[in-house]
N, C-alpha and C positions, 0 to 999 in steps of 0.2 A: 515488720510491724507486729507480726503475729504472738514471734519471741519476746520480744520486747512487753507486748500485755502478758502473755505467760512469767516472764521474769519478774513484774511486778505484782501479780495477784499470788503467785507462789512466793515469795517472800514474806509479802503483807500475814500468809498462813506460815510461815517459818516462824516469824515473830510473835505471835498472838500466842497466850496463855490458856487461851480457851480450847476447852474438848470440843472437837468439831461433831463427835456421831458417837450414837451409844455404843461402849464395847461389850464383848461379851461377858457377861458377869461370871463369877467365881464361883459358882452352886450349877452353870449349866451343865448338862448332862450329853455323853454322846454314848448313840448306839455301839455296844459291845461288836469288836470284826471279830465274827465268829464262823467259823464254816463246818460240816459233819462231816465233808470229803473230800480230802486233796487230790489229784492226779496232777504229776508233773511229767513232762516229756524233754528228757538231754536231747538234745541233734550235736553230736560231737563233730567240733573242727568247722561247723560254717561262719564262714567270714563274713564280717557286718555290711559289707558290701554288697553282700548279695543277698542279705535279710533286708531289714529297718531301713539298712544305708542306702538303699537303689531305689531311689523314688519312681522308677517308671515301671516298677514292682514287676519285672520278668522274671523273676525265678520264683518269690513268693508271690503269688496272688490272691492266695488263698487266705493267707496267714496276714497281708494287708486287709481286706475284709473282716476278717474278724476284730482288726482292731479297733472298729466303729463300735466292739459291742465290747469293749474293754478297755485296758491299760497298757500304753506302751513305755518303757525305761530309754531313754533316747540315750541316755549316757552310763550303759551298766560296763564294767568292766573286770575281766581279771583280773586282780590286782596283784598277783603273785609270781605261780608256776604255769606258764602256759602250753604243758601237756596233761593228754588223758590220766597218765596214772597218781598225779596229784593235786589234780583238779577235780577229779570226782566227787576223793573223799573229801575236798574243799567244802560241793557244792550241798556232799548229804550229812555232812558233817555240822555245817555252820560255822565253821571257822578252819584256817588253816592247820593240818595235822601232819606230823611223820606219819608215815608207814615202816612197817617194819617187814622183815621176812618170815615166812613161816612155812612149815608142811601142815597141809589140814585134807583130811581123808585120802589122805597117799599122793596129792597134788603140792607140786612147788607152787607158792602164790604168796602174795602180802595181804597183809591188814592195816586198817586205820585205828594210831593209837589214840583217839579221842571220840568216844562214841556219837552215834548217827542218829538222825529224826528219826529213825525208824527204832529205833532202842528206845529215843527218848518217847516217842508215841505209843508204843507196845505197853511199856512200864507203866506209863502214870496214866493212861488208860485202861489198864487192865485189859489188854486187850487178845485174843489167840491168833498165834502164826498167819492163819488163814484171811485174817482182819489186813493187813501189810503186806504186797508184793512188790517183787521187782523183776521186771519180765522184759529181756533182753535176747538176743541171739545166742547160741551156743556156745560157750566158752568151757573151757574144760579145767581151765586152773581160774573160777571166779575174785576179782578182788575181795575182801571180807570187810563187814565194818568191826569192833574194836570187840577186845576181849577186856576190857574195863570190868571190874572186879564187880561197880553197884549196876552196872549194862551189861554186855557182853553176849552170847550165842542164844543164850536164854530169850532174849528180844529182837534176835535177828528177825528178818523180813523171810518170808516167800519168796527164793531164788527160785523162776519160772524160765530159764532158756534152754530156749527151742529157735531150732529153724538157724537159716546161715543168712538173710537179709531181712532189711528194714519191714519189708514187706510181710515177712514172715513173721517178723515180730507184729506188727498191725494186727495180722489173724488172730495171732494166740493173744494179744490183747481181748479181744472180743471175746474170746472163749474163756479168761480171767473174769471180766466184767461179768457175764450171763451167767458163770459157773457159783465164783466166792464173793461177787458185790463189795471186795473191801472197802476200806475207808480210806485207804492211804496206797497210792500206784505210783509205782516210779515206772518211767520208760524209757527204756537206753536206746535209741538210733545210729547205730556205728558208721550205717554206710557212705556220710556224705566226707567222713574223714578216709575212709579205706581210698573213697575214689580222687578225694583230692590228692593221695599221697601218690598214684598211678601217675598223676603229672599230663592227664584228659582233661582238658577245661572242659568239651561238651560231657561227660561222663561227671562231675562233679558236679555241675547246672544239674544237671538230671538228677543224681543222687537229693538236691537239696528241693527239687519242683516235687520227690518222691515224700522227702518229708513232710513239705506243704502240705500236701493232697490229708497224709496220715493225722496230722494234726488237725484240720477239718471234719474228717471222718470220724476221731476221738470224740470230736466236740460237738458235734449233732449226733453221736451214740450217747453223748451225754444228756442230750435234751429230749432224747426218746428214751430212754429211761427213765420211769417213774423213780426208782429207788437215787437216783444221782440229780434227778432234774430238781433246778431252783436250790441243789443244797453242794452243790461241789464246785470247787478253787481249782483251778486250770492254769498254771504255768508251764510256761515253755521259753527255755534257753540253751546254752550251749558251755562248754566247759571250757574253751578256747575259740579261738578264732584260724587265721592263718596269716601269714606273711604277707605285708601291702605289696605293693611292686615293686617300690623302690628298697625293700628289704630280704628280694630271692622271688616274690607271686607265691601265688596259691599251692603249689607244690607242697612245701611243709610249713610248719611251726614250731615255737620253741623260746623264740626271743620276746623282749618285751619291746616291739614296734608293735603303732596303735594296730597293724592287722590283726595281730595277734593277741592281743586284749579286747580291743573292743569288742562286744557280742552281742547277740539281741535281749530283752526279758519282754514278755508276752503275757499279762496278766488276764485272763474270763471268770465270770464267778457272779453270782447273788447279790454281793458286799462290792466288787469292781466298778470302779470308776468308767463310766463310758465315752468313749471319744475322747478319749483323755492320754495324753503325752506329757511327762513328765523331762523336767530336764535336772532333777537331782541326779548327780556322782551319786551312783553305786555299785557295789561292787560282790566278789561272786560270796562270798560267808552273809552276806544280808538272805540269800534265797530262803534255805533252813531255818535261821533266826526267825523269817516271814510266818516259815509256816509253823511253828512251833505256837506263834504270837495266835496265829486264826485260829489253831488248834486249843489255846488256853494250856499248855502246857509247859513245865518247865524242861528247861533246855542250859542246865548249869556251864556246860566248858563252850557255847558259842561264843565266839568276839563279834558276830557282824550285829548291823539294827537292822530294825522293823521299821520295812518302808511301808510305813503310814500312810504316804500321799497315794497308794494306791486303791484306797479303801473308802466308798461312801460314809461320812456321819451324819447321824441324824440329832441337830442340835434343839432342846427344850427350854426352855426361857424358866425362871423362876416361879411361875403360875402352873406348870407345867404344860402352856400351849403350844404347840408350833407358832413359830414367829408369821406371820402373815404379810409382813409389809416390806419394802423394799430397805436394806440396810448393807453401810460399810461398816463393817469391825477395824479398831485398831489391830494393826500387826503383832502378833504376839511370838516370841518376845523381843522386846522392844526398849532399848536398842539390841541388837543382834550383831550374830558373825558363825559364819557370812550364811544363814539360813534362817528363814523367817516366814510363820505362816498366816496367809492373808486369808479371811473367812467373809462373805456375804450371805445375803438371804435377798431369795427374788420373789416376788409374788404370783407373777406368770413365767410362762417359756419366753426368754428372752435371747437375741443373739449380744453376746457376751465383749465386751473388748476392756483388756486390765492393762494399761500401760503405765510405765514408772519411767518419771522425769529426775534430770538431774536441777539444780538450782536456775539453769539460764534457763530451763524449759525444754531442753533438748529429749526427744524419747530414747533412753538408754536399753531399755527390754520393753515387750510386747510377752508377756506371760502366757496369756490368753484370749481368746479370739475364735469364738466358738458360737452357736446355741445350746442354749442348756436350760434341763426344765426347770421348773420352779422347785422353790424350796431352800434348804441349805445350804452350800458351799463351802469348801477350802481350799487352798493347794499352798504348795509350798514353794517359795520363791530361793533362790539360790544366789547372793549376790556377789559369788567369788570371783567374778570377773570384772568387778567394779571395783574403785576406789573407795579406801572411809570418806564418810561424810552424809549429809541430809539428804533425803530422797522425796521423791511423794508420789505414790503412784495413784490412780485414778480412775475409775473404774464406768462403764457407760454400757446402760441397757435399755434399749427401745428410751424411752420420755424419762430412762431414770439417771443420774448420774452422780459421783461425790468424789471429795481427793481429799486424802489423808498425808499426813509428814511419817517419814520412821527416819530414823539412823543407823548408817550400820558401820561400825568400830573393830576396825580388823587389831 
C-alpha cells in the first residue's frame, strides 16, 4: 500500500509544471576554500582494507576518529600505475607524468617531467625554500620533482631526510614544524610498504597502527599550534594500495586489482566538511589539483579536479542575509550525468535523512543520514550506478521535509 501512494504522489510531481521550492539564485555567493597551510602525509602501500575498508577499525583507530572532525573519500583511487615510483610524482604532481633518468649531485636517481605543487606553490607565491618541505627517511638517490624550464630546482621544496623509520620521520617532523613553520609539508611514511613487502602480516598491521598513531600526533601538533591552528588543510593518503587475496594478499603490489587501487583520502582543516563521507570516484591527480585550488594558485599541466564536495560553503541570498529557514534547492545541474549537486539550508541542528527514489517509489540511494548543524549544505550525489531516467530524492529533518524531481541522462 505504501508503494503504491509513493508511486502515485511521485508522479502526480513528475507531471506538474510547477516549481515546487525556491532554487538557488544566480548572484548567490559561496565562501572562497582557501587555506594558509597544507600538510599532507603519503603512508605508502596500505591497503584500503585495513584503512577506511575495516570497519571494526583495528589497525586505524585513530585515523577513524578523526574522521568525525573531517572528510572521508570512500571511493579514491589510483587510477594508473600502482607502484611508489610513479605514483608519487602522480600524487605531487597533479597529474600523471614520465620520469626520466638523471645524475643530480653525483647520485643515480629520476625526476618528474611535469612540474610539482611545490614548484607550483614556491613560484606564484613568491615563496623561499624554507616556506616548502618534504621530510622523509633517508634516501641517498631522492626522486626529484621536474626541471621544467618556467619551474624547475629553482622551486624545489626542502628535501629534509633523516632517520631510517616512520618514527623517525614523526620526530624530525616536529623539529620542521617548531623550526621553519612552513606553509606547505609533505610527509613520506615508507615503512608500512617496506613491512608489507617482508610478507609479516602482524609486522605490516603494526607498520600501519604506527602510522595511525603519527597522523594523530601530526594533527593535535597541529591544534597546539598557534601558528597552524584553525588555518591548516591536513590530508592523508596513500600512493597504492596492495594486492586483494584473490590477486597474491598483501605481500606485494603492482597490478590494477581493486587491492591495489583502492586507497584511503582523509580530509581535516578549517574549510572540511565534518562527519562527512563522500562517495564521488576519485582518483590519485585530484590530491594536487585540491591543493593548488585551497591554495588559489595556478597549477597549468594538472589533469585531475577539485574535489569540491569536501569543502564547507557558505551560501548568501541576494539581500546578502544567511538564508534562516528551512529550504530544498533544485539539483544543479539539472538534468545531469551522472553527477549532480544537491544544496539545503536548515535552520537548527537537525538529524539529516536525503533519500532518492526511483518512479515506483523504491529508495534507490540513501546519500545522507547524519546530524548536521544548521545553516547551509551541499553534497554531491553520483548517479553512475543508476539508470537514465527521472528521479526524486527527498529530503527529512526533524518537522521539516520536501521532494524535488531531477533527471539524469547518461
Amino acid at each position: 500500500m505504501k508503494k503504491i501512494y509513493w508511486f502515485i504522489y511521485l508522479t502526480i510531481l513528475l507531471l506538474t509544471n510547477v516549481t515546487l521550492a525556491l532554487g538557488v539564485k544566480s548572484d548567490e555567493q559561496s565562501q572562497q576554500t582557501t587555506s594558509e597551510k597544507v600538510v599532507v602525509i603519503i603512508i605508502d602501500g596500505a591497503r584500503y582494507s585495513e584503512t577506511f575498508g575495516d570497519t571494526t577499525r583495528t589497525y586505524t583507530p585513530k585515523m577513524w576518529n578523526l574522521s568525525s572532525e573531517g572528510s572521508v573519500i570512500d571511493n579514491f583511487y589510483n587510477d594508473s600505475l600502482t607502484y611508489t615510483s610513479r605514483a608519487i610524482p602522480a600524487l605531487w604532481s597533479g597529474t600523471w607524468t614520465d620520469v626520466r633518468d638523471t645524475t643530480y649531485l653525483g647520485n643515480q636517481t629520476q625526476y618528474s617531467v611535469k612540474p610539482s605543487i611545490f614548484e607550483y606553490y614556491r613560484k606564484h607565491k613568491n615563496m623561499p625554500p624554507e616556506e616548502c618541505f618534504y621530510v622523509l627517511k633517508y634516501i641517498s638517490s631522492l626522486w626529484l620533482p621536474s626541471f621544467n624550464p618556467d619551474y624547475g630546482p629553482a622551486y624545489w621544496p626542502t628535501h629534509h631526510s633523516v632517520g631510517q623509520s616512520d618514527k623517525n620521520v614523526s620526530d624530525q617532523v616536529q623539529i620542521v614544524m617548531d623550526t621553519y613553520h612552513p606553509h606547505l609539508l609533505w610527509i613520506y611514511l615508507a615503512d608500512v610498504d617496506h613491512e608489507g613487502h617482508s610478507g609479516d602480516w602482524n609486522n605490516y598491521t603494526t607498520a600501519i597502527g604506527v602510522a595511525d598513531s603519527i597522523v594523530d600526533h601530526i594533527w593535535k601538533k597541529i591544534q597546539m599550534d598557534s601558528f597552524y591552528k584553525n588555518s591548516t588543510t591536513l590530508f592523508v593518503t596513500n600512493d597504492h594500495g596492495r594486492h586483494n587475496d584473490q590477486n597474491g594478499g598483501f605481500k606485494g603490489h603492482g597490478d590494477g586489482c581493486d587491492g591495489c587501487r583502492h586507497i584511503q583520502y582523509l580530509a581535516l582543516g578549517p574549510n572540511i566538511k565534518k562527519n562527512y563521507w563522500s562517495t564521488k570516484n576519485r582518483k590519485t591527480p585530484d590530491m594536487s589539483t585540491t591543493i593548488a585550488e585551497v591554495f588559489g594558485i595556478e597549477a597549468p599541466y594538472v589533469s585531475g579536479e577539485y574535489m569540491s564536495e569536501l569543502f564547507v560553503t557558505t551560501e548568501i541570498n541576494d539581500q546578502g542575509y544567511l538564508i534562516d529557514n528551512f529550504s530544498l534547492n533544485q539539483n544543479y545541474p539539472n538534468p545531469f550525468n551522472p553527477t549532480t549537486r544537491i544544496s539545503f539550508s536548515l535552520p537548527t541542528n537537525e538529524f539529516v535523512t536525503l533519500k532518492i527514489y526511483n518512479l515506483i517509489g523504491e529508495v534507490v540511494a540513501e546519500p545522507l543520514k547524519r546530524t548536521m548543524d544548521a545553516g547551509n549544505h551541499s553534497l554531491d550525489f553520483d548517479a553512475s550506478n543508476l539508470p537514465s531516467g527521472p528521479y526524486f530524492y527527498r529530503i527529512s529533518a526533524g518537522k521539516y521535509s520536501d521532494t524535488k524531481k531531477m533527471l539524469m541522462i547518461k
